[in-house]
C-alpha positions as MATLAB code, in Angstrom:
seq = 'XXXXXXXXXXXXXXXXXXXXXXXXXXXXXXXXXXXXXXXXXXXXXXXXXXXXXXXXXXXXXXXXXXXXXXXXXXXXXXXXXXXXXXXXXXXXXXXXX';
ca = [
     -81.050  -30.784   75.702;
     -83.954  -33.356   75.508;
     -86.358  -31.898   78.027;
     -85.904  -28.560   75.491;
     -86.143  -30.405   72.409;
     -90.314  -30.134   72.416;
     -90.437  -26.672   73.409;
     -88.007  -25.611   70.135;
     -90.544  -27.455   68.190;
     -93.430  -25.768   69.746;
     -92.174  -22.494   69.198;
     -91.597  -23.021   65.753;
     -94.771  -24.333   65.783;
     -95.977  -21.103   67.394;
     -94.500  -18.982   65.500;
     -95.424  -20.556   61.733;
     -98.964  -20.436   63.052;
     -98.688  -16.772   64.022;
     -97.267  -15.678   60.444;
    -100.025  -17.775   58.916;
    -102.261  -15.588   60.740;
    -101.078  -12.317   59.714;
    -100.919  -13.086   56.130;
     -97.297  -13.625   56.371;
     -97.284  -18.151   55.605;
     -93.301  -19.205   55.487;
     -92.163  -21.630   53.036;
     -92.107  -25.024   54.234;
     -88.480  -25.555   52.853;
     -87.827  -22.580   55.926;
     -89.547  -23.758   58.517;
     -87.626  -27.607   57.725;
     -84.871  -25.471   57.406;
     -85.049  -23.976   61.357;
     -86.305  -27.050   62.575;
     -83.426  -29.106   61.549;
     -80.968  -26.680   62.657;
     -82.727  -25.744   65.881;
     -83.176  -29.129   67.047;
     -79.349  -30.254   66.037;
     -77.389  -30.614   68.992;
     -73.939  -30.389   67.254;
     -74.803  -26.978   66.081;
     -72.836  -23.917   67.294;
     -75.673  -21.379   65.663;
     -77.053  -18.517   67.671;
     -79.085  -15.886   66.726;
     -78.150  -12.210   67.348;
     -80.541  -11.707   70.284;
     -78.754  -14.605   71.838;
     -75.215  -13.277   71.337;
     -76.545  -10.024   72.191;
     -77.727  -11.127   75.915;
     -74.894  -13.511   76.246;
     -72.414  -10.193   75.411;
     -74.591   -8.193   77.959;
     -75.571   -5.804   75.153;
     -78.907   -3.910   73.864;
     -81.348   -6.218   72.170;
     -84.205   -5.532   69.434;
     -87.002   -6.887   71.380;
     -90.232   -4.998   70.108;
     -89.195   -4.506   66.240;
     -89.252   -8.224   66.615;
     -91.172  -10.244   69.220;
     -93.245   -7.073   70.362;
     -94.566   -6.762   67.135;
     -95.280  -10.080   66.129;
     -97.312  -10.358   69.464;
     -99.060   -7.329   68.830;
     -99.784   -8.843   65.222;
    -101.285  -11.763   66.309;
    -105.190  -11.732   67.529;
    -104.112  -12.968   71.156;
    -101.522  -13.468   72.248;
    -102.221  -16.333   75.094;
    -102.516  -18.583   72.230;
     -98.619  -18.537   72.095;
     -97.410  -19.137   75.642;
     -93.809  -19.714   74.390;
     -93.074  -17.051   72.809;
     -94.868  -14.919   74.927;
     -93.138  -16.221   77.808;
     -89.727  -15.614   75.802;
     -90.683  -11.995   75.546;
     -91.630  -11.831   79.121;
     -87.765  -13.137   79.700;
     -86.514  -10.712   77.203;
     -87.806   -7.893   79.170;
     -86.689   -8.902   82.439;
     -83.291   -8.877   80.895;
     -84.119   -5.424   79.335;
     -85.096   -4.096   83.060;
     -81.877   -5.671   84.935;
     -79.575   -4.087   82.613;
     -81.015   -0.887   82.759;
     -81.381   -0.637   86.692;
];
């Protein structure tokens, strides 16, 4: 999708900046890595989360997203992935009610 194609950048982008600031720098060979295979529209790659939503089933959101956010010294300064959490928990909430 082209009108998604900056936001998967940004939230690499977001999310390399965040693990720089908890001590926790990738490797630039992984974050090329993610960005080529994020950003390649052939690819039929989804992550566990994703499969896990599309399926309807539980998903890890606070060993994973929760903590990184509550890792990071604020967490306005990532909007995207804060904003993917907020989704993540609205999902969370409809299938529990």
């Amino acid at each position: 999708e082209p009108r998604g194609a900056w936001a998967i950048q940004e939230i690499l982008r977001e999310g390399q900046r965040g693990l720089i600031e908890i001590g926790m720098r990738p490797r630039d060979s992984a974050v090329e890595i993610m960005a080529r295979l994020l950003s390649d529209p052939a690819s039929h790659q989804t992550s566990s989360l994703y499969r896990n939503m599309a399926g309807g089933r539980r998903i890890e959101l606070e060993p994973i997203i929760g903590d990184f956010l509550d890792r990071v010294g604020d967490h306005r300064a990532y909007p995207l992935i804060s904003a993917a959490y907020t989704r993540l928990v609205i999902y969370l909430r409809s299938r529990n009610s």
